[in-house]
ChimeraX commands (.cxc) that place a marker at each C-alpha (Angstrom):
marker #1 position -112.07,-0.18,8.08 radius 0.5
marker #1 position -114.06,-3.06,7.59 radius 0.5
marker #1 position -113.80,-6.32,5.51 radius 0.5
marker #1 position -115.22,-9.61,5.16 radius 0.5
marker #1 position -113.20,-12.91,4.36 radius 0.5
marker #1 position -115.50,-15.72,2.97 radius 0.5
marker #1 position -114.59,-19.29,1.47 radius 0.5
marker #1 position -116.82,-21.67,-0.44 radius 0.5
marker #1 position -115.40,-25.50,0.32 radius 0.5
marker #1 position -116.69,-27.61,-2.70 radius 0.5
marker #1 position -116.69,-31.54,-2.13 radius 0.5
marker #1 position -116.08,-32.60,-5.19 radius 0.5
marker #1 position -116.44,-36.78,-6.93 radius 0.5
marker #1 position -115.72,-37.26,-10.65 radius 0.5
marker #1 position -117.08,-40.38,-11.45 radius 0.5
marker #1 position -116.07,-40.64,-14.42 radius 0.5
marker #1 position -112.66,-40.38,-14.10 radius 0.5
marker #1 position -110.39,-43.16,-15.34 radius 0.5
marker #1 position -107.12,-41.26,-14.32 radius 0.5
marker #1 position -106.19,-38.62,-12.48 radius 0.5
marker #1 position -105.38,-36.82,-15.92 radius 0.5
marker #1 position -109.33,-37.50,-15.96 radius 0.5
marker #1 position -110.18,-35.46,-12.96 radius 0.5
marker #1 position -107.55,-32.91,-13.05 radius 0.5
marker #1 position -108.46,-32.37,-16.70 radius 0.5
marker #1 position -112.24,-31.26,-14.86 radius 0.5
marker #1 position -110.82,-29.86,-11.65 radius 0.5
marker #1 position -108.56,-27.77,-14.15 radius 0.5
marker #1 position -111.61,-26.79,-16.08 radius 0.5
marker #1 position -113.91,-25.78,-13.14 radius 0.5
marker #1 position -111.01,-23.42,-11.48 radius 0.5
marker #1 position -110.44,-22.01,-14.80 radius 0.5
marker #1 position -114.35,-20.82,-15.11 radius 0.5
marker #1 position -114.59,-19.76,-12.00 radius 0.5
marker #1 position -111.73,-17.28,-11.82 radius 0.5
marker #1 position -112.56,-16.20,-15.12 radius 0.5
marker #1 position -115.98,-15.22,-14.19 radius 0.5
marker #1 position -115.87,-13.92,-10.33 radius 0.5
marker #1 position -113.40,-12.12,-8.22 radius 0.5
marker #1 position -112.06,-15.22,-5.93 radius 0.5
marker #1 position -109.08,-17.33,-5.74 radius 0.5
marker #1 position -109.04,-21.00,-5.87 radius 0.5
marker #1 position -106.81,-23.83,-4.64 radius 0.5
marker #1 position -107.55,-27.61,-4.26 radius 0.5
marker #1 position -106.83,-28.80,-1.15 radius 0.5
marker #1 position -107.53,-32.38,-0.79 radius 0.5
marker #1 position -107.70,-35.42,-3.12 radius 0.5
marker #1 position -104.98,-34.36,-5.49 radius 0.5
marker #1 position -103.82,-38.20,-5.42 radius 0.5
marker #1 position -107.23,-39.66,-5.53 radius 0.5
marker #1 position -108.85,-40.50,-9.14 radius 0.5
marker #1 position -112.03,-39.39,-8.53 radius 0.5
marker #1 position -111.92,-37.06,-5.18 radius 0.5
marker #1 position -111.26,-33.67,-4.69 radius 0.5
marker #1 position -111.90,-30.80,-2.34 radius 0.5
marker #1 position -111.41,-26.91,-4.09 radius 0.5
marker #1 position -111.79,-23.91,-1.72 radius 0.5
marker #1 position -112.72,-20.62,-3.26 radius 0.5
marker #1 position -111.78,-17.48,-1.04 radius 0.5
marker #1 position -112.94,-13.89,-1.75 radius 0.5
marker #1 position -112.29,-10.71,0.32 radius 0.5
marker #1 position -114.90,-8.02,0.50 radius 0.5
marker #1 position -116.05,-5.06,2.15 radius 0.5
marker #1 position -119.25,-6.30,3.59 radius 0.5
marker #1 position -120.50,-9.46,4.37 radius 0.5
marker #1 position -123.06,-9.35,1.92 radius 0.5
marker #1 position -120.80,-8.65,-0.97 radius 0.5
marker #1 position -118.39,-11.92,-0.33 radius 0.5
marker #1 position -121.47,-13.67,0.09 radius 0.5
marker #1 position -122.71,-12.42,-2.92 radius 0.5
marker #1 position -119.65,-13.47,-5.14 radius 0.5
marker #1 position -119.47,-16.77,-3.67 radius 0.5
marker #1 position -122.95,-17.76,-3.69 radius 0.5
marker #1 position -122.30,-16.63,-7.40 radius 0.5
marker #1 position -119.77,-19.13,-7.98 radius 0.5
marker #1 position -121.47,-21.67,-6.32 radius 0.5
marker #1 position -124.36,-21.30,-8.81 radius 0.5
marker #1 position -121.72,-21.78,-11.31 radius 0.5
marker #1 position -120.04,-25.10,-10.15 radius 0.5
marker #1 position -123.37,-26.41,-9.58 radius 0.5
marker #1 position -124.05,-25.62,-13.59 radius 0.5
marker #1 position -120.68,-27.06,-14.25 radius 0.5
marker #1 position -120.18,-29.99,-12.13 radius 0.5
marker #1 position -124.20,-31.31,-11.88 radius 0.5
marker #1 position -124.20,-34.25,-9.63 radius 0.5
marker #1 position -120.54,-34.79,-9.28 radius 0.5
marker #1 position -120.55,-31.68,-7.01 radius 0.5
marker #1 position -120.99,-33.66,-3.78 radius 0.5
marker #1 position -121.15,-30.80,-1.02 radius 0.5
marker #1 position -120.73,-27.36,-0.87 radius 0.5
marker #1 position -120.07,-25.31,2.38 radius 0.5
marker #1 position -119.77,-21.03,2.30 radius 0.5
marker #1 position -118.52,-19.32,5.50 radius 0.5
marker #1 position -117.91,-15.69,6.03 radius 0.5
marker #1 position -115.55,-14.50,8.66 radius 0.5
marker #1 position -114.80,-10.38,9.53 radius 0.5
marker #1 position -111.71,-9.66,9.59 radius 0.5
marker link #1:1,2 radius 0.2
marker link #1:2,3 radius 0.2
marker link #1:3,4 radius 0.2
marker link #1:4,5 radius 0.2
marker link #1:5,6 radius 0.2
marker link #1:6,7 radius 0.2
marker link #1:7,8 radius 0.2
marker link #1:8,9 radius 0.2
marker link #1:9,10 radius 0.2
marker link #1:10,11 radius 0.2
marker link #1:11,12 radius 0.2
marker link #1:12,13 radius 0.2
marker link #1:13,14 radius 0.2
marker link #1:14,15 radius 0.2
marker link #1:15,16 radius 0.2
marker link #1:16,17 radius 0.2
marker link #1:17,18 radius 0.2
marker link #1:18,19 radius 0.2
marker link #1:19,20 radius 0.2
marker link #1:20,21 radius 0.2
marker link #1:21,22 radius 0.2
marker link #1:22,23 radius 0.2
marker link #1:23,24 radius 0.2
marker link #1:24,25 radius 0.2
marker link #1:25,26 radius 0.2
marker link #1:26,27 radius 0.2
marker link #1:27,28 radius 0.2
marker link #1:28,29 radius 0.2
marker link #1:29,30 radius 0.2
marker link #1:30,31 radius 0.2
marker link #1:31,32 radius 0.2
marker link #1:32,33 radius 0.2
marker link #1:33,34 radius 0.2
marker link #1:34,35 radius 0.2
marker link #1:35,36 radius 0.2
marker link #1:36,37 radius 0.2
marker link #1:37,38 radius 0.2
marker link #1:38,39 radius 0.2
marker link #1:39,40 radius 0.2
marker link #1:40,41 radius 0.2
marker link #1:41,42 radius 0.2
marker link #1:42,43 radius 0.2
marker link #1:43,44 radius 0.2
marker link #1:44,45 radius 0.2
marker link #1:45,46 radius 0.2
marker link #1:46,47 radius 0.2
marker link #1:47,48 radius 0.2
marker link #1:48,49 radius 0.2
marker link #1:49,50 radius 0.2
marker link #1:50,51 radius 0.2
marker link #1:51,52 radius 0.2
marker link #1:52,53 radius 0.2
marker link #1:53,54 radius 0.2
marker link #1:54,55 radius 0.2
marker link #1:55,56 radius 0.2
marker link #1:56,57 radius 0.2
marker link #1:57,58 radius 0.2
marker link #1:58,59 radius 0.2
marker link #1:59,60 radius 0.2
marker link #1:60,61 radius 0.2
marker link #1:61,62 radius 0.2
marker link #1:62,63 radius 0.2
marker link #1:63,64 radius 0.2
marker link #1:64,65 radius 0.2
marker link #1:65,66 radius 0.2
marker link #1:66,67 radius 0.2
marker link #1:67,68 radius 0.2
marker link #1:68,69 radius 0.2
marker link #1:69,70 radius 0.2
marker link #1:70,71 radius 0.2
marker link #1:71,72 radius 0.2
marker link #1:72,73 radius 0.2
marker link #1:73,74 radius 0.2
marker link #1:74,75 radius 0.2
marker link #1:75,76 radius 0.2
marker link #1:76,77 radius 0.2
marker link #1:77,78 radius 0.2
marker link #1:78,79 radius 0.2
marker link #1:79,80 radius 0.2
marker link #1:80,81 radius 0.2
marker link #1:81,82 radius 0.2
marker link #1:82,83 radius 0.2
marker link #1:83,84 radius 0.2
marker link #1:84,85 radius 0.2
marker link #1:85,86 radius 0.2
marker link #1:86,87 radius 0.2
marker link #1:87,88 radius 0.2
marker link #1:88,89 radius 0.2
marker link #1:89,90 radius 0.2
marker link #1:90,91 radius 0.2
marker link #1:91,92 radius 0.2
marker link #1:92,93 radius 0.2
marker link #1:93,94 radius 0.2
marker link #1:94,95 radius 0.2
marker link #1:95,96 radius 0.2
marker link #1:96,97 radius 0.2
view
């Protein structure tokens, strides 16, 4: 049996963020859309005490390589729709497991 782990790291700056009620209020948002509309899980990972940084990793598991690709290259369409230029870097990496 064969199956495919892949993640999608998204560097993420709010710059217009006042707070962190600010940014989680988009971080929030974002994580909200994208489970909604693709089959991954998502989890920030870094910048939960900044005001304006964050770093959200999406992880899917799939039975091929091109099918987690496919679902995160999906959602990464998506966050670049949602966040526009506050989306500062975006990394995908599939692993077999």
């Amino acid at each position: 049996m064969e199956c495919h782990v892949g993640t999608l790291c998204l560097r993420i700056h709010v710059g217009s963020a006042r707070s962190l009620k600010d940014k989680r209020q988009v971080i929030r948002s974002l994580k909200d859309r994208l489970k909604a509309r693709h089959n991954i899980a998502l989890a920030e990972i870094g910048g939960q005490d900044s005001r304006q940084d964050s770093v959200v990793v999406a992880v899917t598991v799939a039975n091929s390589e091109t099918g987690a690709r496919m679902a995160l290259d999906s959602a990464h369409e998506e966050a670049v729709s949602a966040l526009g230029r506050d989306l500062e870097e975006a990394r995908i990496e599939i692993l077999p497991f």
